[in-house]
N, C-alpha and C positions, 0 to 999 in steps of 0.2 A: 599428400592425402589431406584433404581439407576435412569442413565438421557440419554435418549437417544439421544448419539451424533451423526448424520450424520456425514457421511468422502464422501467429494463429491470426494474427490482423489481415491475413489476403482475401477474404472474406467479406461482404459489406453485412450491415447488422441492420435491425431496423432503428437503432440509434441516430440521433441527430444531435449528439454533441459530442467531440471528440481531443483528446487533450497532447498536446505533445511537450514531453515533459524532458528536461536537461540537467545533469547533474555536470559541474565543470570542477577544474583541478582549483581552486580556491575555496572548494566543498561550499560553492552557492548552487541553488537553481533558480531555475527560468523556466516557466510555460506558457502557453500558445493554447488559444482554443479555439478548433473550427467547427463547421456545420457538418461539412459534408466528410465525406469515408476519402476520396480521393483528393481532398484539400490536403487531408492531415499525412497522408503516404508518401503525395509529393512531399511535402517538406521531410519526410523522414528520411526520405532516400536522396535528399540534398543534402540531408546535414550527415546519415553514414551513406557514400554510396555501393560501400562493400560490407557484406558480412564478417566479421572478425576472424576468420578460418586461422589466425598465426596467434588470437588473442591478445594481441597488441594493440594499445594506443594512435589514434590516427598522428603524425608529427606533421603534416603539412601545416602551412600557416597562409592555406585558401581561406577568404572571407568572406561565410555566407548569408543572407541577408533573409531575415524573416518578417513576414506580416501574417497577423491570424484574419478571422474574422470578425474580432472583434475591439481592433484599434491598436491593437499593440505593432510595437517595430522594431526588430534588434537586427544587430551586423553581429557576427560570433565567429571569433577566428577557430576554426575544424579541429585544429590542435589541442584550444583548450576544453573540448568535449571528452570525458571520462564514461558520460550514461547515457542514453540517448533511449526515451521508449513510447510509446503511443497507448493510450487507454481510452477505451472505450466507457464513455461512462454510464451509460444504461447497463454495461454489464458488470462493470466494478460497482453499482449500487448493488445489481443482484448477490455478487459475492459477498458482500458488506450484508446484506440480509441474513441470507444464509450464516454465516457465521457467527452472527449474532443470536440466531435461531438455535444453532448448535450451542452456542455459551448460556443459553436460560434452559436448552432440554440438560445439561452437565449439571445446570445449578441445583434443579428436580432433585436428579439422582441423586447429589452429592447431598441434601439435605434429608431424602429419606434413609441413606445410610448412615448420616449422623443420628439421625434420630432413635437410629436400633444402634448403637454402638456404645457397650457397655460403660466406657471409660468416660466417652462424654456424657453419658445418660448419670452417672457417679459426678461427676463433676458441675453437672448442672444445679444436682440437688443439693450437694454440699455446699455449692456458693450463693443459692436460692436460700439454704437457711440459714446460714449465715448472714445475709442480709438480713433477714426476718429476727432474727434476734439480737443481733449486735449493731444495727443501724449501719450504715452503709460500709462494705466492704472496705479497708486498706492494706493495700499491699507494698511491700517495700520498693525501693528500686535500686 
């Protein structure tokens, strides 16, 4: 009984830059950038050409040869690949938006409920007059 893996990359996008990215057992990487949707797959399905269905490590020590399109050149013996993934990068900038969009609407909230909350509402003024009167704050350490 195998595992069924979605590939949300079977898809072409209207991206035009696309990345293939390696993570190897010496915990280095390496990446690869092309233009097109079918530059970047071929190479993906040269370097795994099976899905992990057993979740094992490839042990072969076939050696595959890569060019992007933009000058780069490696030979990478199969064995030493642990990660192997492809990113589209018009759509990893959208996700990188959006999340950063999500981290300042968080910042909003979290600042209007500090602002009502008694403890720090206590705490702002007693260190507020205390500066105001005893010249700059010291605290131990």
């Amino acid at each position: 009984m195998g595992l069924a893996i979605e590939n949300p990359m079977t898809e072409q996008t209207q991206s035009n830059l696309y990345v293939l990215g390696f993570m190897f057992t010496e915990n280095r990487g390496l990446s690869f950038i092309y233009k097109s949707h079918k530059n970047v797959m071929e190479a993906y399905e040269r370097a795994m050409p099976e899905p992990s269905v057993t979740l094992g490590l490839p042990t072969d020590e076939t050696l595959i040869r890569f060019a992007d399109d933009y000058g780069q050149v490696a030979t990478i013996r199969r064995a030493s690949i642990i990660a192997c993934w492809v990113e589209d990068v018009a759509k990893v900038s959208e996700g990188n938006i959006e999340r950063n969009l999500h981290n300042a609407r968080s910042q909003v909230f979290l600042n209007r409920r500090a602002a009502n909350d008694p403890v720090l509402k206590t705490q702002a003024m007693v260190a507020g007059d205390a500066l105001r009167m005893n010249g700059p704050a010291r605290f131990a350490s």
